[in-house]
N, C-alpha and C positions, 0 to 999 in steps of 0.2 A: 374514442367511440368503441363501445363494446360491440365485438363481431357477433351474430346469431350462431346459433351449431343446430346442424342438422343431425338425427339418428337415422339412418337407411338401416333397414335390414334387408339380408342377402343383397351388401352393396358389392363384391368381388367380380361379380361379371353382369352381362346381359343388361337390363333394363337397370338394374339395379345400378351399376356402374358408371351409365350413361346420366342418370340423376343424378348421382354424385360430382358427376364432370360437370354438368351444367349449373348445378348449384355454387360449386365452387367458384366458377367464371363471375356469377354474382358476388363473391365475398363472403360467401356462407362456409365455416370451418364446418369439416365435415369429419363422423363417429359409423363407421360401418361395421353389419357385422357378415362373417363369412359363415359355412356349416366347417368346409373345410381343405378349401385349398385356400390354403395358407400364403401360398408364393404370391396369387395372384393379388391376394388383398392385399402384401405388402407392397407388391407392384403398383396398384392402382393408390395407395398411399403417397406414393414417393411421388405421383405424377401430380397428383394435389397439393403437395408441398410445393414442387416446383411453379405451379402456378399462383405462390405466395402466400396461400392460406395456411390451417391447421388440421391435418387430419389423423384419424388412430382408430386402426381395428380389432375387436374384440372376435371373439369366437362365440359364435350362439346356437344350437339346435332349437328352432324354432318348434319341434314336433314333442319337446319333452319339457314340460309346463312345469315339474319338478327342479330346475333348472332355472327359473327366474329371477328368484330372490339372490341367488348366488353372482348370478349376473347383472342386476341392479345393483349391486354390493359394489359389485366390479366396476360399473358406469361412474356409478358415483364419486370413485376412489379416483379414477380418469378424469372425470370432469374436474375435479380438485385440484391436483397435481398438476396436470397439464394443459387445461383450458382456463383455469381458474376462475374457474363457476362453479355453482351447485346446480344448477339446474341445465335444459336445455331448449331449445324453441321448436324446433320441428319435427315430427315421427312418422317416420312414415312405412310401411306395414308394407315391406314388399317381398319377402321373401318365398318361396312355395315352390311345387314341384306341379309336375302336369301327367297326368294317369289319361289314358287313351282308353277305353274299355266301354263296348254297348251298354245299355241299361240292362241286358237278359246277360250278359259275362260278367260285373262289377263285382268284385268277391266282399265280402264283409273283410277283408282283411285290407282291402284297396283303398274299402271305403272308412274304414280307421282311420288309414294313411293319412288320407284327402281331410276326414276332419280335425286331425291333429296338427297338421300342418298349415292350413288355409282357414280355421274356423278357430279350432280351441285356443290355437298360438297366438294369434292376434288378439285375440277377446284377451286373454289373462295376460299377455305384459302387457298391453296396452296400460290395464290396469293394475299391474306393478310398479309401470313407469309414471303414474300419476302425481305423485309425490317430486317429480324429476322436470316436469313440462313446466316451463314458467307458464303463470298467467299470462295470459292473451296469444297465449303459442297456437301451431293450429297442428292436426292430427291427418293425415291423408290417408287412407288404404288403397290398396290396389284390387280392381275387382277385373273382370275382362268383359269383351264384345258378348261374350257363349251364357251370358247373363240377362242377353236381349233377346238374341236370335240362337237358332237351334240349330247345331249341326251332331250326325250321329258320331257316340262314343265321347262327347261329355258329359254324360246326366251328372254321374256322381261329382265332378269337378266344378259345372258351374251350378249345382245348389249349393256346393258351398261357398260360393263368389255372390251368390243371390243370397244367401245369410250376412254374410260382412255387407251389404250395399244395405239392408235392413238396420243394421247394426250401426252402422255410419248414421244412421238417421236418429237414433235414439242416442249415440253418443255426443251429437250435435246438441240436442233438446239438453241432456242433462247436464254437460260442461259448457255451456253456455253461459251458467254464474260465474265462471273464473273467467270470461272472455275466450273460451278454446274454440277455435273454430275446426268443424269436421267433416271434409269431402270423402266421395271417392274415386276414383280414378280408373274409366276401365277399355284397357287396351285393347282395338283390333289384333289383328293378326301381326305377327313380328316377325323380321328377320333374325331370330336369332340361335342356339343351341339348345330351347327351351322344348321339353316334350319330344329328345332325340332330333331336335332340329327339322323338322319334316316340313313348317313353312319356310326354311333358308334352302334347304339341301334338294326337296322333293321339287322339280320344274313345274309337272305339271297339276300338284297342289300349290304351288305360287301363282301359277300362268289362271288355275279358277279363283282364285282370290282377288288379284286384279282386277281381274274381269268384273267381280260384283263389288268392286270398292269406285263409288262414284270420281275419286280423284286418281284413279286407273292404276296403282299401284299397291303392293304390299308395303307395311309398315315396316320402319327401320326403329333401330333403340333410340337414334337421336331425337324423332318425330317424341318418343315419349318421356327421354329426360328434359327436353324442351319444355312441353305440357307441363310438367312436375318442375319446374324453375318458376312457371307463367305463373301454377297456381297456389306457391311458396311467395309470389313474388309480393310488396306491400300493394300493388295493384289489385290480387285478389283478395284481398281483406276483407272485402264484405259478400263475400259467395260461404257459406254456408248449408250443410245438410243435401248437398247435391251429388246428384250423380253426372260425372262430365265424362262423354266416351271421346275417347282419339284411337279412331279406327279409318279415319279418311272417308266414310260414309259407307263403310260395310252394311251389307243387302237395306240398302235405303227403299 
């Protein structure tokens, strides 16, 4: 039986890691990529090995679109050699950074950042990777809760999480003739080192998020590699063009 491979981007740590660990536990050989700590990707490699599967990570700056082709080259050259496929089953678009800044401080140079990394990046491999996603494979992006609800000092960050949740919905319509199916995915609050850590580290920016999360606590990574297993798994097969939040019922 031929195994599935998953491609995570920014799988080295945080949410990104914990997808990979859950996927794996499924039997899903797993293709990550890091910006650039190197150690940890090889770490969390080794840990997917030992739990019997196949995995191997590439190096990717998601914020320089100049840089695709070279790195599809690279996939490709990987998947051959070492997974021995041409192609691959699942993509899933998570990598990004998180900019804190009011909508009257957001410098044009912030907001570059923001759409180079969270908007341009995903739009252009997605479709570099095109040629690479078997038919019937599915596509997931990561979009977040600040896509629903408003809290001060994400403008610039979740319009561009509210562009990819647009995007998700036209990439669904259009790759629909190959069978590709395409959600998005968008996180509450995490405990993790994302955006300086401030929902793990700060008490009492965890202690109000609780508070307004109807299942009384803040989110952990596993709560969303879980999610991203559920909605990889042949189970969701027929969910499509959706947006699904796992946030525990953030300001319900």
């Amino acid at each position: 039986m031929i195994r599935k491979i998953a491609l995570i981007t920014g799988a080295s740590r945080g949410l990104g890691k914990s997808m990979a660990q859950h996927l794996a536990a499924q039997g899903i050989d797993i293709i990550g990529t890091y910006h650039s700590k190197l150690d940890d990707a090889e770490a969390l490699s080794r840990e997917l090995l030992d739990l019997g599967g196949h995995a191997a990570m590439l190096q990717l700056d998601v914020s320089k679109s100049a840089s695709f082709d070279t790195f599809v080259a690279s996939l490709g050259r990987l998947l051959k050699n070492e997974f021995g496929r041409d192609n691959f089953d699942f993509l899933v678009n998570n990598a990004g950074i998180g900019i804190h800044a009011s909508f009257a401080e957001t410098t044009e140079e912030q907001f570059d950042q923001l759409v180079n990394v969270q908007l341009k990046g995903p739009f252009f491999l997605t479709q570099k990777l095109l040629p690479l996603i078997a038919d019937g494979g599915r596509i997931l992006n990561i979009s977040t809760g600040l896509a629903r609800f408003a809290l001060p000092g994400y403008a610039a960050y979740a319009a561009m999480k509210g562009g990819i949740e647009v995007l998700t919905r036209y990439q669904a319509k259009e790759l629909g003739a190959r069978g590709i199916s395409v959600n998005v995915l968008a996180p509450g609050a995490i405990e993790t080192d994302f955006g300086g850590g401030v929902v793990r580290d700060n008490s009492q920016v965890n202690a109000f998020i609780a508070s307004n999360t109807a299942l009384g606590r803040v989110g952990l990574p596993e709560d969303i590699g879980a999610a991203v297993a559920m909605l990889l798994s042949d189970a969701g097969r027929w969910i499509n063009g959706q947006r699904v939040e796992a946030s525990g019922g953030m300001f319900l």
